[in-house]
C-alpha positions in Angstrom: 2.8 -12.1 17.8 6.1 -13.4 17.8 8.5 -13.6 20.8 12.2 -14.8 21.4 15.0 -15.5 18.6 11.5 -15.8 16.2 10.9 -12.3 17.2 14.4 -10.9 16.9 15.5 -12.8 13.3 11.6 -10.9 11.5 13.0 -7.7 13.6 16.3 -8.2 12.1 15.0 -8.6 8.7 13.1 -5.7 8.9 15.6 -3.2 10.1 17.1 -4.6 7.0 14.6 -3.2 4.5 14.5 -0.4 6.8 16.9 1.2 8.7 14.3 3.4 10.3 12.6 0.4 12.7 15.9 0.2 14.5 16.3 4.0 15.1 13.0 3.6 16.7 13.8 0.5 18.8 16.5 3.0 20.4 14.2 6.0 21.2 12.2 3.3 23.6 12.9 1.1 26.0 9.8 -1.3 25.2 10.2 -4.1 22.7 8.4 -3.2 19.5 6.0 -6.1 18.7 6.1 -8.1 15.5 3.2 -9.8 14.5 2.9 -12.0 11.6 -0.1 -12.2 9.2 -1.0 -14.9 7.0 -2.9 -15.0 3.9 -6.4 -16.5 4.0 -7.0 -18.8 0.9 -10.9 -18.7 -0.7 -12.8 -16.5 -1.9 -13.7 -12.8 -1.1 -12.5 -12.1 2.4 -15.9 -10.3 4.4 -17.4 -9.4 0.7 -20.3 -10.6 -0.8 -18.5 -10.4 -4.2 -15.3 -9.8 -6.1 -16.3 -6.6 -6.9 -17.4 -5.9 -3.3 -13.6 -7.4 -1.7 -11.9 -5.2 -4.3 -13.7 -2.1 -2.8 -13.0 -3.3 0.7 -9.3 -3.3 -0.2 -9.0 -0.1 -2.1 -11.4 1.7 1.0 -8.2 0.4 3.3 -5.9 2.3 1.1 -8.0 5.3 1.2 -8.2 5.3 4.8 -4.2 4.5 4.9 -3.5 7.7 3.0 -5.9 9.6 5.1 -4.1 8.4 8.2 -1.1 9.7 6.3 -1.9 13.0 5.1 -3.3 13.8 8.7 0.0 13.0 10.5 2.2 14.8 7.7 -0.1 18.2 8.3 0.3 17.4 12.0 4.4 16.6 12.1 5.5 20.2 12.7 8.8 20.4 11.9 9.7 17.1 12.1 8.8 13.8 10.9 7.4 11.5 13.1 8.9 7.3 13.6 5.3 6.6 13.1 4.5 8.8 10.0 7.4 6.7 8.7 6.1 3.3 9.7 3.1 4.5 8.5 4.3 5.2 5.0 6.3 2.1 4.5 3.6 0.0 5.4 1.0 1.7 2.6 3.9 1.7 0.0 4.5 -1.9 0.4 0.8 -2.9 0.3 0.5 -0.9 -2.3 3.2 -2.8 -4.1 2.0 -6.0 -3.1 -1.6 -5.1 -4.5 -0.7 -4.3 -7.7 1.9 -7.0 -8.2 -0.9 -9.4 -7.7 -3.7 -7.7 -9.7 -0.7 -7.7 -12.6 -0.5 -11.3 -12.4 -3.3 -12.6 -11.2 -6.8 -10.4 -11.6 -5.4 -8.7 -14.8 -3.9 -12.0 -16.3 -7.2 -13.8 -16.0 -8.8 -11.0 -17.7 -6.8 -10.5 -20.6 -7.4 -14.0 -21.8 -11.2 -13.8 -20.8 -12.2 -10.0 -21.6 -10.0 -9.2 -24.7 -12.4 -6.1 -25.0 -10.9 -4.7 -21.4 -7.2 -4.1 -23.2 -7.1 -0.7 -23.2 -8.6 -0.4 -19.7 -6.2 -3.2 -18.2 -2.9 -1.5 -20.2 -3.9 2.0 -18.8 -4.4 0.3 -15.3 -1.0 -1.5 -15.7 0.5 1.8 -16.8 -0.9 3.7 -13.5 0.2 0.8 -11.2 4.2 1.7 -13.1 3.3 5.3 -11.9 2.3 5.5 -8.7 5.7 2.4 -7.8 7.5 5.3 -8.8 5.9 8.1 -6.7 6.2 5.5 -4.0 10.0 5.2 -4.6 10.1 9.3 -4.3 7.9 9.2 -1.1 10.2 6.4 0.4 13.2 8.2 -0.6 12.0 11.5 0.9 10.9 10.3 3.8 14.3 8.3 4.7 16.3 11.3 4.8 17.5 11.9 8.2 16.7 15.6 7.4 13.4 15.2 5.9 11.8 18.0 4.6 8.1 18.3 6.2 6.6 20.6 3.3 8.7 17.9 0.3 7.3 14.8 2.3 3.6 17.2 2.3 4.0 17.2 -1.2 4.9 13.6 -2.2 2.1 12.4 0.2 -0.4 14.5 -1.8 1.3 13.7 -5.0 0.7 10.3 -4.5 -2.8 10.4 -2.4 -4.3 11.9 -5.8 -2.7 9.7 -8.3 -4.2 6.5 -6.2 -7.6 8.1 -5.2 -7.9 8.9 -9.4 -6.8 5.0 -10.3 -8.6 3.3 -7.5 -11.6 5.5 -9.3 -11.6 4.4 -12.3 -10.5 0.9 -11.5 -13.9 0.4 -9.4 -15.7 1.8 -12.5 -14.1 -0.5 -15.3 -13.6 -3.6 -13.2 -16.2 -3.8 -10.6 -19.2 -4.0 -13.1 -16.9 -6.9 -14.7 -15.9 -8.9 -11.4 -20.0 -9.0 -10.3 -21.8 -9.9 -13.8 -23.0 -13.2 -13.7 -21.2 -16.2 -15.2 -23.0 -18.7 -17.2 
């Protein structure tokens, strides 16, 4: 956890991105905590397979969204700082996840499973997709106004669109990431 000027510059920065942080430092009197994370170099983190870490991290998303969908139907007629926190944080991992399988995972594959275009070009397609319901979730749920029943909607919109591609991602890739190499 950061503390101290460290604290307050990652604060800063993310107040920045997100006006919303710093309307919820003014509703308390308490310091909201920053803590940092870093990235774990290897192989599979707590999997006993590429396929098996791939399912860990698309079960976190699922989960995420759940999280999600029960706070929107519990927000009343107002949206919570949390719900928002919430959402921001799923959208950028979201972002982050895909950026990474575009480049990385997907890259690899194209020049080592030619026979997987279609499936990686309709994957790259989704991932183009669901940034964009992101964009419409993000931009409903800044609205100082925000519409509980819209923000119901866009959650939904975009709970389906990832449960469908995390679907069929698991059943094209994960038989692909576990054969054996030799």
């Amino acid at each position: 956890m950061l503390t101290g000027a460290e604290r307050d510059r990652v604060f800063a920065r993310a107040v920045e991105a997100d006006p919303g942080w710093a309307a919820y430092q003014a509703k308390t009197a308490r310091v909201i905590p920053v803590v940092v994370l870093h990235q774990v170099e290897g192989g599979p983190p707590n999997a006993t397979s590429w396929g098996a870490a791939l399912k860990l991290v698309h079960d976190a998303f699922r989960r995420e969204l759940a999280l999600i969908r029960d706070e929107v139907a519990r927000s009343g007629p107002g949206l919570g700082a949390q719900l928002r926190v919430n959402c921001l944080t799923v959208c950028q991992g979201l972002h982050h996840h895909h950026t990474n399988e575009d480049a990385g995972m997907f890259a690899a594959l194209d020049t080592r499973r030619p026979d997987l275009a279609s499936t990686l070009e309709r994957l790259r397609r989704e991932h183009r997709q669901i940034a964009a319901l992101v964009a419409r979730l993000q931009q409903v749920i800044s609205a100082t106004d925000a519409d509980p029943v819209t923000v119901r909607r866009e959650v939904e919109r975009l709970t389906a669109e990832v449960e469908d591609h995390l679907t069929y991602e698991e059943e094209q890739l994960i038989p692909v990431l576990d054969a054996p190499t030799g």
